[in-house]
RODO-2510 file (C-alpha; in nm, 4 decimals, decimal comma):
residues 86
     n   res          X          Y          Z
     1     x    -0,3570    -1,5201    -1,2109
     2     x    -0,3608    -1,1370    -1,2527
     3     x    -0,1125    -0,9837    -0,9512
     4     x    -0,0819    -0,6629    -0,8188
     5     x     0,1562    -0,4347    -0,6209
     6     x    -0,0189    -0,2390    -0,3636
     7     x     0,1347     0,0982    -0,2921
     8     x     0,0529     0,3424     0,0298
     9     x    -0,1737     0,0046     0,1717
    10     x    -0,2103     0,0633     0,5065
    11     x    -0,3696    -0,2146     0,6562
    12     x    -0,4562    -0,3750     0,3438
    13     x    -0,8179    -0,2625     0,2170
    14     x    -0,6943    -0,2505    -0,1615
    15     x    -0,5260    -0,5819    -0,1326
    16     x    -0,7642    -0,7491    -0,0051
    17     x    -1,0591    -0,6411    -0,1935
    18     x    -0,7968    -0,7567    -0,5259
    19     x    -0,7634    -1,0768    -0,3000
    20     x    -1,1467    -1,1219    -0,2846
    21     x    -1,1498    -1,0844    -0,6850
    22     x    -0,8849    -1,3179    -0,7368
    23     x    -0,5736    -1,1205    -0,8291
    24     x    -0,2397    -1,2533    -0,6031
    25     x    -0,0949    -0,9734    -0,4181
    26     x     0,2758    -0,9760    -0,5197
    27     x     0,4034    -0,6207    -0,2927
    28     x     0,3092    -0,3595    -0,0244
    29     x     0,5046    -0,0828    -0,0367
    30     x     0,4902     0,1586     0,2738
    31     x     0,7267     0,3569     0,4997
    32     x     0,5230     0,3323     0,8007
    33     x     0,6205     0,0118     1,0288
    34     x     0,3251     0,0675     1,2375
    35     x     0,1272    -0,0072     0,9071
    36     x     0,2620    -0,2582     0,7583
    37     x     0,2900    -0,4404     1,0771
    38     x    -0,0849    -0,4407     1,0289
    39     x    -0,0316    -0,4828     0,6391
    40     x     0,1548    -0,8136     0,7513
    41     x    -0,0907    -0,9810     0,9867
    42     x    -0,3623    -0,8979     0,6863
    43     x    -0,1726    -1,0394     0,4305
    44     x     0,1336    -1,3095     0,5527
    45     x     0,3755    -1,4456     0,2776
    46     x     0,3090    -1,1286     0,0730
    47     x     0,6585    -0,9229     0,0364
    48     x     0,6654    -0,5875     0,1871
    49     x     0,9300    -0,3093     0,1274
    50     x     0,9404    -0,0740     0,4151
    51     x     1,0129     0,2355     0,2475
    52     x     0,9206     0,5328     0,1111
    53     x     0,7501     0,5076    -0,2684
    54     x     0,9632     0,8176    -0,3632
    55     x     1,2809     0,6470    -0,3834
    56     x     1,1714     0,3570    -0,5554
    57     x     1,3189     0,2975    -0,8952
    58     x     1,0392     0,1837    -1,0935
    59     x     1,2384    -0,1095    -1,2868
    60     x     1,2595    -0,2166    -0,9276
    61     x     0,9399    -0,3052    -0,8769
    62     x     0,8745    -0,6695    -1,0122
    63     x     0,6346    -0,7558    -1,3505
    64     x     0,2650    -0,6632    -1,1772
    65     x    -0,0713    -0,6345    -1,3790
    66     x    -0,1951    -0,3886    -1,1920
    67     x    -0,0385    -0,1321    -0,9305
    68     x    -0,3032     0,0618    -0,6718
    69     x    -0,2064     0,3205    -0,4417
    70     x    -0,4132     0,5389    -0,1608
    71     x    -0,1447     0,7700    -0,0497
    72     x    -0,2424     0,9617     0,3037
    73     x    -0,4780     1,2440     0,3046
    74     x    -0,4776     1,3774     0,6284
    75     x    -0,3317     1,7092     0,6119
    76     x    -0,6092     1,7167     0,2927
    77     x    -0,8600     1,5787     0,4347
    78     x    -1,1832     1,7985     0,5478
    79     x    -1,2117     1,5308     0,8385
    80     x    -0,8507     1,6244     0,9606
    81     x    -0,8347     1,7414     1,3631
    82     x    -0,5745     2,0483     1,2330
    83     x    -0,7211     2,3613     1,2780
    84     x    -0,4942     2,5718     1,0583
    85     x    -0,3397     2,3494     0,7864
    86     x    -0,0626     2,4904     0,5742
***
């Protein structure tokens, strides 16, 4: 089975759609508890680093076929409430 390490994954969108395709989800990494506390009830028994991606080494990070990330876009985002974004 292909895995995959799922990087930024919020509530889990990414994972699951590599779920759904039949790849085992081996890691969320996030630094947001409020997320992965929703990245959790998504996807139980898959580990989860709280942490920020920055300061992971990458021959931390175990053997993965395939690593996805959507990092935040809000202060990029068009959508974004901020009326004057630096």
């Amino acid at each position: 089975m292909k895995t995959v390490i799922d990087l930024f994954p919020g509530a889990g969108g990414f994972s699951e759609g590599f779920r759904q395709a039949g790849f085992k989800i081996i890691l969320g990494i996030d630094k947001e508890p409020r997320m992965l506390s929703a990245y959790r009830a998504n996807h139980p028994g898959t580990e989860v680093w709280e942490r920020d991606v920055l300061t992971v080494d990458p021959n931390e990070l175990p053997d993965a076929d395939v690593i996805v990330g959507s990092p935040p876009c809000q202060d990029f985002s068009t959508a974004s409430s901020k009326k004057n974004p630096e």
